[in-house]
C-alpha positions in Angstrom: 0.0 0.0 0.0 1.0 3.4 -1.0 0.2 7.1 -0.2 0.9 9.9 -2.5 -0.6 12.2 -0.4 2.9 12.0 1.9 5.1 11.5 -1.1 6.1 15.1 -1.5 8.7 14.6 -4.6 8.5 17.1 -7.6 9.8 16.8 -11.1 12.1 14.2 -12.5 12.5 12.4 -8.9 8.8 11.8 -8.8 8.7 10.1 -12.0 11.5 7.8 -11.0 9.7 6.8 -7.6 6.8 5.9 -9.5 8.6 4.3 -12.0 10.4 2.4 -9.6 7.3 1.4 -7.7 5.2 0.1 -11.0 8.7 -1.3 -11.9 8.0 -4.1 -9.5 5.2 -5.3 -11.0 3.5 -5.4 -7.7 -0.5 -4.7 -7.4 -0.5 -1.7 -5.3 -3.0 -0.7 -3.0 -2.7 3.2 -2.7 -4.5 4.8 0.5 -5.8 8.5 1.2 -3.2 8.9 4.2 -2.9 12.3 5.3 -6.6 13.1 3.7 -8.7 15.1 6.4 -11.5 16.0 4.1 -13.8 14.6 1.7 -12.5 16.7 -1.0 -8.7 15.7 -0.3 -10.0 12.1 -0.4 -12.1 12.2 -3.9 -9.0 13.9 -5.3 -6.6 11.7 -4.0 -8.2 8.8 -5.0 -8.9 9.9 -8.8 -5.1 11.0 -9.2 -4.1 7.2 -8.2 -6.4 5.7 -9.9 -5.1 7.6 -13.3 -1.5 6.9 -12.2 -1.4 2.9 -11.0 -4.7 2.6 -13.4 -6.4 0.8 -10.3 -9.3 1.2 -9.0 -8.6 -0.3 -5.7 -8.3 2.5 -2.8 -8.0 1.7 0.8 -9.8 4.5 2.5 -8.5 6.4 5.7 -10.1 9.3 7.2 -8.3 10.3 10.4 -10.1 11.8 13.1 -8.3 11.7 16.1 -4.3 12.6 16.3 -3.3 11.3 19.2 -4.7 7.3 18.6 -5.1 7.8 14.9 -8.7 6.3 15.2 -10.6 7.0 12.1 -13.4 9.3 11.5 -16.5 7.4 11.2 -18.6 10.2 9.6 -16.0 11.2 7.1 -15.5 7.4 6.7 -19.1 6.8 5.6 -20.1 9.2 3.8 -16.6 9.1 1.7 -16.9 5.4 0.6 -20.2 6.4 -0.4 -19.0 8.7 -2.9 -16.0 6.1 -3.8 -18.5 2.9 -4.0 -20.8 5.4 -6.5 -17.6 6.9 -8.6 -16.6 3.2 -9.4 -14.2 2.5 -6.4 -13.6 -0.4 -4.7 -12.8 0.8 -1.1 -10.8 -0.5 1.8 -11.9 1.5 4.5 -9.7 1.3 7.3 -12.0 1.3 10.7 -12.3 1.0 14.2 -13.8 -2.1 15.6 -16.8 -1.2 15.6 -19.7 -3.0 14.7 -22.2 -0.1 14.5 -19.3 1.2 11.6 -19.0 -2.1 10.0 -22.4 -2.1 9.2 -23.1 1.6 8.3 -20.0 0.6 5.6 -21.3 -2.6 4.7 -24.3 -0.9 4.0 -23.0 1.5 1.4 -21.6 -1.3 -0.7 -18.1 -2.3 0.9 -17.1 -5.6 0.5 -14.1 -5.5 2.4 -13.5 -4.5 6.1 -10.1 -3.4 7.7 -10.7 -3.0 11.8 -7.6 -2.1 13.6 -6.6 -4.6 16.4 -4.8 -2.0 18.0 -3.6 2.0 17.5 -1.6 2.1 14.3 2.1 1.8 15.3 1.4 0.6 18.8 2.3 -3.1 18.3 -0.4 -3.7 21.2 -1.7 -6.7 19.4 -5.4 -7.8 18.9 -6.3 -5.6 22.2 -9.9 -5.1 20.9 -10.2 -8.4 20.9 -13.9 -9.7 21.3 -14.3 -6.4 18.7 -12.7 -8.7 16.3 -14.5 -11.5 17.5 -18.2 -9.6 17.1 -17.0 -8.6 13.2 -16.0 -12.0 12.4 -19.3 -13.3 13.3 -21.5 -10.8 12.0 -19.8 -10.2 8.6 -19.2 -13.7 7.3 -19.2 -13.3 3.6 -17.0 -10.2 3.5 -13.2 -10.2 3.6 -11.9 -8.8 6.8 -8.4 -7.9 6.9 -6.9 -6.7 10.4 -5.0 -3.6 9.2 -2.6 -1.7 12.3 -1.6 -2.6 16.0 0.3 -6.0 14.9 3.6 -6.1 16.7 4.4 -9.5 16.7 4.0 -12.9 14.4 2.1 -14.3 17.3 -0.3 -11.8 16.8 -0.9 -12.3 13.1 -1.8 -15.9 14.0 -4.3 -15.3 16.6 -6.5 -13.0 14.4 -6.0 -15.8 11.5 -7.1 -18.0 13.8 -10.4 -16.3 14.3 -11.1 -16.4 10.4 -9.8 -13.4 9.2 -8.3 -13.0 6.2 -5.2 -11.4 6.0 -3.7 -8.8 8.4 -1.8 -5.9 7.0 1.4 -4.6 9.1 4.0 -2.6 8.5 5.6 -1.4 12.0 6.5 -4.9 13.1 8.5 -5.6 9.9 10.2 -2.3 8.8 11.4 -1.4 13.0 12.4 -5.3 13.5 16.0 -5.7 13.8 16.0 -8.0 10.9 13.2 -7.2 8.8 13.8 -9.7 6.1 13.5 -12.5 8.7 10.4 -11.1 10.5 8.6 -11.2 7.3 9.7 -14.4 6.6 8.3 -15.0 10.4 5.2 -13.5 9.9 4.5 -15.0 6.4 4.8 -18.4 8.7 2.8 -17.4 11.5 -0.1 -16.2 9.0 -0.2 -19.2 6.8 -0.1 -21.7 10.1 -3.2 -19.5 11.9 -5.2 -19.8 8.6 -4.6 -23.7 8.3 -5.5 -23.8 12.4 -8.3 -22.1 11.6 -9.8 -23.9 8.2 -9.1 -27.2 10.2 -11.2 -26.9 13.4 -9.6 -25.4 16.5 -11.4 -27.0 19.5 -13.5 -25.2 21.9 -12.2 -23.9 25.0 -13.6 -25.1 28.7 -12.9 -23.8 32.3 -12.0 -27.6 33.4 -10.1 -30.5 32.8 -11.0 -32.9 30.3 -9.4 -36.5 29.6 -7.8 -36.6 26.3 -8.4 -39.7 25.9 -11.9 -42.2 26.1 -12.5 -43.8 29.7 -14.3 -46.9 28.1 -12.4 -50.3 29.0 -10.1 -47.9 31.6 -8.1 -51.0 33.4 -8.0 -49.2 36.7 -11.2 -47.1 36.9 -11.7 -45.1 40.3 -14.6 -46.9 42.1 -15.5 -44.6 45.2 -17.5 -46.5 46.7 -14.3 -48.6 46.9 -12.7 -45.9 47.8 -15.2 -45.1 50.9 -14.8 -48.5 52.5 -10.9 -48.4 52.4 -10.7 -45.3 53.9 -13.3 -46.2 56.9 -11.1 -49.4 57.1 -8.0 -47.1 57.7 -9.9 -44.7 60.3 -10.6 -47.3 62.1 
């Protein structure tokens, strides 16, 4: 994913930055980061779509600058206007499931809660959020986008059925960040194959692995009873 909006090259360097991004012959998803109006957004959007001739845009509308939360008004109402001027959006949200809906609603097949504030490498804190968007939203593609810090992470929203996460933090900051992808890509593909496989349910007690039928020594209390009258006395 891409933003021009915070690319501030001019001229002949511009051209080769896009040149060497289309140069990689990777599909890119260009975003409206650093958009804080409607107008900035529509614009945005229909000067990426002209340059990488996609029509893909993953839609962020800040609202907040101290936890980066989106706006959810501004959200709305702008993948509205995407959705009708031929867009397909990726709205970037909070986990919220009042949100979700409003954007389902207006024709967004793809949802992006955070699991955390972008950056913060908190992990899935919002996590029965994730849980409640999961269930609700079964047919669309949920991708966890920001709050990932560790591979662990990725798995555990994987495990829960969602897509794909998107992260950038946790690779680009990691000491090595050529082997934390390479950790990551692991950790996502083995939390999708846990969860298309059956994870089993959780329970508050113990429960035998194994079947008690034809148990050689099963406990007997009332057994048990008369030995240990037999030993008080």
């Amino acid at each position: 994913t891409v933003s021009l909006r915070r690319t501030r090259l001019e001229g002949k360097e511009q051209s080769n930055f896009l040149k060497t991004l289309k140069d990689t012959g990777v599909r890119f998803l260009p975003n409206t980061s650093g958009c804080f109006s409607m107008k900035e957004i529509i614009a945005v959007s229909e000067m990426v779509r002209e340059i990488f001739e996609t029509n893909w845009i993953k839609l962020e509308a800040i609202g907040d600058d101290y936890t980066l939360f989106p706006d959810p008004v501004l959200l709305i109402e702008s993948a509205k206007e995407l959705i009708k001027r031929g867009f397909h959006v990726f709205p970037y949200t909070s986990p919220d499931i009042v949100v979700c809906q409003r954007l389902a609603d207006a024709g967004c097949n793809i949802l992006m809660p955070l699991a955390a504030p972008i950056g913060s490498g908190q992990g899935p804190v919002y996590l029965k959020d994730l849980e409640r968007i999961r269930d609700r939203f079964p047919k669309h593609t949920l991708i966890v986008d920001a709050g990932i810090g560790r591979p662990s992470h990725a798995a555990q929203v994987m495990e829960m059925g969602y897509d794909a996460v998107l992260l950038n933090t946790a690779v680009a900051e990691a000491g090595n960040p050529s082997d934390m992808a390479h950790a990551f890509a692991n950790a996502i593909h083995a939390g999708r194959e846990a969860y298309l496989s059956g994870i089993v349910s959780a329970y508050d007690h113990g429960r035998a692995s194994s079947p008690l039928i034809d148990q050689p020594f099963w406990h007997n209390k009332e057994y048990d009873d008369k030995r240990n009258e037999s030993s008080a006395a």
